[in-house]
N, C-alpha and C positions, 0 to 999 in steps of 0.2 A: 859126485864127480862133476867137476868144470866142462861147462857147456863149449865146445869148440865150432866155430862157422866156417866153414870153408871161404876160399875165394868170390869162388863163384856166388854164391849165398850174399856176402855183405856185398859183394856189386850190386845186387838185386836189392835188396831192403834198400843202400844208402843211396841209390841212384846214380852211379858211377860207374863208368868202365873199367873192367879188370886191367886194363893197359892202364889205367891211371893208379890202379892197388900198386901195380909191380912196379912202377914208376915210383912211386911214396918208399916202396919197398926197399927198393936199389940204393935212395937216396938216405937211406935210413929216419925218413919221417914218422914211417906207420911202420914196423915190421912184423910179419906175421909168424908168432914166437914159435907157435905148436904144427905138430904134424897130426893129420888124421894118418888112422891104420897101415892104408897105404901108400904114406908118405910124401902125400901133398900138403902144400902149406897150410895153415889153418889159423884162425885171427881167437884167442882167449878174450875174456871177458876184461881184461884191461888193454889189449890191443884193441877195442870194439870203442874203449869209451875214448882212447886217445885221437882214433880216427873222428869220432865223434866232435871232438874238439876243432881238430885239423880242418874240417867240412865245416865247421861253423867259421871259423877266422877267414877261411876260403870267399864264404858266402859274402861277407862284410868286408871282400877288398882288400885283405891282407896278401903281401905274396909269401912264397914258402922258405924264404928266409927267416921274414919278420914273425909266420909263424912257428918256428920250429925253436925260434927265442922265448917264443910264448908258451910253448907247451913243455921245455926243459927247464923253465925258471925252475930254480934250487930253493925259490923264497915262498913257494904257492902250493898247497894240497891242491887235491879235487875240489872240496868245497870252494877254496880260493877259486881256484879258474871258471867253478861254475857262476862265482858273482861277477866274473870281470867280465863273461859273456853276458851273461843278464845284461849287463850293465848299459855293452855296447850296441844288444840287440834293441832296448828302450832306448838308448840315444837314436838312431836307426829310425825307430818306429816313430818318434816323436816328431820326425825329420820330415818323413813321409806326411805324418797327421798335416804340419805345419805346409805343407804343397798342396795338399786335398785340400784346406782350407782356404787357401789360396785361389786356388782355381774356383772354389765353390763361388767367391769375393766376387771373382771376375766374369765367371756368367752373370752373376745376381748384376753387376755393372751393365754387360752388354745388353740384357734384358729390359735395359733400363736406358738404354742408346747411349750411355756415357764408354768410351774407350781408356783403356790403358792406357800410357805414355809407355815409351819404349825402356826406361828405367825401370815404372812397379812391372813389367813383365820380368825383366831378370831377375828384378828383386826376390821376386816369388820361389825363384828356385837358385837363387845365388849361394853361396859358401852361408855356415852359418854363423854368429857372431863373431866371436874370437877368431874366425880364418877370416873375417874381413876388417877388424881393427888391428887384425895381430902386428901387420908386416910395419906398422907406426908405431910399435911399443920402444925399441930399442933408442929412438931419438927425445921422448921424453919421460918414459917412465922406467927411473931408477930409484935404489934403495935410498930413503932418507931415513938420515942415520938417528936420526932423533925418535923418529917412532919404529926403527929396527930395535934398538936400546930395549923400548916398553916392550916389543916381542918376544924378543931372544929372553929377556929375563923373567917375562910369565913363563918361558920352557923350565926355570929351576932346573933341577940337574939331570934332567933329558940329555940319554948319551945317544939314543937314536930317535930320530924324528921323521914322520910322514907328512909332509905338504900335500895338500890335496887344491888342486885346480889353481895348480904351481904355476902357469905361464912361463916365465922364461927365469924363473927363478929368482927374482931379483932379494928377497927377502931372507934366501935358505941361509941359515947359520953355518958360518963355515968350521965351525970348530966340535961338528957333531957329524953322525951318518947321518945325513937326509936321505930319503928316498922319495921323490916325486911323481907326484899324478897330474896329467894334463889331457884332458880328450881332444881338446888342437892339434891336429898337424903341422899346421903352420907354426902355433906358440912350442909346441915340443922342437920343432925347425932352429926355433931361435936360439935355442939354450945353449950357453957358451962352451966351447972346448973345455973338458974336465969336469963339466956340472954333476951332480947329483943320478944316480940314474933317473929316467922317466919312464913309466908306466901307464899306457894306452887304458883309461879306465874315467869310468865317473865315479862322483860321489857318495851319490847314491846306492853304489853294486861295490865298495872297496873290495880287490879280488885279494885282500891276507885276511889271515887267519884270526880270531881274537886275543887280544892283547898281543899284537904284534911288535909293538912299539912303546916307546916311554911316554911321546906324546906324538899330537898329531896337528897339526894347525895348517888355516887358512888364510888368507890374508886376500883382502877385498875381491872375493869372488861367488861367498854364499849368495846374493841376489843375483845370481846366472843360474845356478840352480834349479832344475826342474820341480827338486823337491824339496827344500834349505831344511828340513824339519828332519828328514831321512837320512839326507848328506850327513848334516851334524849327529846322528844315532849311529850311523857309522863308523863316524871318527871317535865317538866315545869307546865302538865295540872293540877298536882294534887296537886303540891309543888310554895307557892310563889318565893319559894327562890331556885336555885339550883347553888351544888358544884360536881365538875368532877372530879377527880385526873385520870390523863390518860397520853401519851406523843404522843410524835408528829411525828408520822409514816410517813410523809410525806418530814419527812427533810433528807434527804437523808445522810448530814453531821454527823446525831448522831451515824449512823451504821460505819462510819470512825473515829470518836471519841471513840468509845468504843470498845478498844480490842479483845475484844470476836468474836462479831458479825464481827470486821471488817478483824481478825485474822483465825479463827480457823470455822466460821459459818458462811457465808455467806447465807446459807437459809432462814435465818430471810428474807431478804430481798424480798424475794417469798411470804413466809407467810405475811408480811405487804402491797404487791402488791393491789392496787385497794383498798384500803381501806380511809373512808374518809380523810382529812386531819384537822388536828385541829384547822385550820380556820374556813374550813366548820365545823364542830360538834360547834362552837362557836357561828358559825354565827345562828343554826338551834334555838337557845335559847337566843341568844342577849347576850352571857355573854363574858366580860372579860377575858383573857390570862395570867396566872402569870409563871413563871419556877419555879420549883425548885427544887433545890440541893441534890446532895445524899450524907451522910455526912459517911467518908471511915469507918466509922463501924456501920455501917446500921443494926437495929435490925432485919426488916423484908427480907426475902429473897428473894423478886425477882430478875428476872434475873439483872439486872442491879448491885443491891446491894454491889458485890464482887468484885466491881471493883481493889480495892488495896490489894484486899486478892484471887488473884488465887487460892492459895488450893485448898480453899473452893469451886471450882467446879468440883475437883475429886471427892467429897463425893457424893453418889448415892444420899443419902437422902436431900441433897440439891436441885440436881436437878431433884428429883421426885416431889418435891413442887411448879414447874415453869413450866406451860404448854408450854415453848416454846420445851421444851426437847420432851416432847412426841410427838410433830404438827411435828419435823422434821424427827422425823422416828429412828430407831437403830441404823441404819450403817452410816447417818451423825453424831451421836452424839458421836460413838463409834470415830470416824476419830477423833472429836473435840477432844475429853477427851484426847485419845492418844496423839496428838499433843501437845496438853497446857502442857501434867507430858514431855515429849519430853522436851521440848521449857525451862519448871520449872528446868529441872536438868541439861540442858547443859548450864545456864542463860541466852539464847537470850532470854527471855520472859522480863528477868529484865533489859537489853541491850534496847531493842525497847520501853517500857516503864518507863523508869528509872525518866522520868518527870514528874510522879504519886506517887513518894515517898513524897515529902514536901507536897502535896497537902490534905487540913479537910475535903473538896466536892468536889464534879465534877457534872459538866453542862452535863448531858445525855442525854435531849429531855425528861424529866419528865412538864408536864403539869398540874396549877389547872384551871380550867373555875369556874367563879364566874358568876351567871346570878341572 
């Protein structure tokens, strides 16, 4: 016979006020389906695990709108909602790691009589990536249609597709069902009237089922990743088919190839340290290795993109749209900028790279995996 808990009871275990049960109750979030003998409400073994849920999305700052969307998704077993909590409780916790560590930074500083600036203090506990490059995506990063083409057509005949760490969507095939993952607020914020649904989740925890999907793809955002090896086992479990647009941090030639990084920013090279290499990310999903090309007027703006149009990384607004600007701090970027308008008006810029004038593309270390 099914174990029934009284009111009373799961207020005591869940640490909640029965005024708050009957409140979920009324509202139809939690309801408590059974009756004990004498006819008080009584919470079953899948009213128990619902609440259960409800207390967690709670705990993590959801309100009870967002999550009563979350716990009637039509798309999610049990198992699903329990990786999309995983998921968000590890985003959470890493959040937290990343503050302790923080702090730990800053006594070891003080201890040492050197102070903060009033910046690395906010820093420390500011928004985390993508809520602080996100609100600059819309002015320069959009679909270029020349490497949407190489996308769309590794999908093959994918009639539903899962973007995973979708931002504002620029890439989603519109001639398919997407369904979207973004753990940004702000980038799920941005995503246009009619988009794709979005789905509060990481990579790492995808809260569907296996084989959900025809395929699954990413598009430049496995190096944000907590875990790019796990993300991508993922998108395998859920997705028969998966595509990666990423590059190949491991080749150490493309940071000598490419002016920037190998001119004016050598911190890249820090920032890509220990990260897998795109054999391995290849090998973790059995797929394919293709390159491909950035053609010199590249619609979307990442870093790579400006290759034959310096300028264009004077402008703040360009490189507020490129997380590599923010990972290296004020004072290398400030050095960089300096250097490149230096370098632009006295033309050694155009001196050392003058054999990027004739040229439609250039080979950057840009990566698709087809698996």
């Amino acid at each position: 016979m099914e174990e029934h808990l009284t009111v009373g009871r799961v207020a005591e275990l869940a640490g909640v006020s029965v005024r708050t049960l009957h409140h979920y109750d009324a509202i139809g979030l939690v309801r408590a389906s059974a009756r004990t003998a004498a006819g008080y409400r009584a919470y079953s073994a899948a009213d128990v695990e619902r609440l259960r849920d409800v207390l967690a999305y709670r705990r993590l700052g959801f309100g009870l709108r967002e999550i009563a969307d979350l716990v009637d998704d039509p798309a999610t077993d049990a198992v699903a909602r329990l990786r999309r909590l995983r998921g968000l409780l590890l985003d959470q916790r890493d959040r937290a790691a990343a503050m302790v560590t923080a702090i730990d930074r800053e006594l070891e500083a003080r201890a040492m009589g050197i102070r903060p600036t009033s910046e690395e203090r906010l820093r420390a506990f500011g928004p985390q990536l993508y809520d602080a490059i996100g609100p600059a995506y819309p002015a320069t990063r959009r679909t270029e249609p020349r490497i949407a083409a190489r996308v769309w057509e590794a999908l093959g005949d994918a009639r539903t597709v899962l973007n995973v760490g979708a931002g504002t969507g620029s890439y989603e095939p519109l001639d398919r069902e997407v369904t979207a993952v973004e753990p940004s607020a702000v980038m799920r914020a941005q995503r246009p009237e009619g988009a794709a649904r979005c789905v509060a989740a990481a990579a790492e925890s995808l809260p569907f089922a296996d084989r959900s999907f025809d395929a699954a793809m990413a598009f430049s955002t496995v190096h944000h990743w907590r875990d790019p090896i796990a993300g991508l086992r993922e998108m395998r479990r859920v997705a028969r088919r998966v595509v990666v647009f990423t590059h190949d941090a491991s080749d150490t030639g493309w940071r000598h190839r490419f002016w920037l990084t190998r001119d004016y920013l050598p911190e890249v090279a820090g920032l890509v340290a220990g990260r897998p290499s795109v054999d391995r990310l290849a090998r973790a999903i059995g797929a394919r290795i293709e390159p491909v090309l950035i053609p010199w007027d590249c619609a979307d703006g990442f870093l790579e993109a400006y290759w034959r149009r310096p300028e264009a990384y004077l402008d703040d607004h360009v490189r507020r749209a490129v997380s590599v600007w923010t990972r290296v701090g004020p004072e290398a970027e400030r050095r960089a900028v300096d250097g490149l308008r230096h370098d632009l008006a006295s033309g050694r810029w155009a001196e050392r790279n003058r054999d990027l004038v004739d040229l439609d593309a250039a080979e950057l270390g840009l990566r698709l995996l087809v698996a």
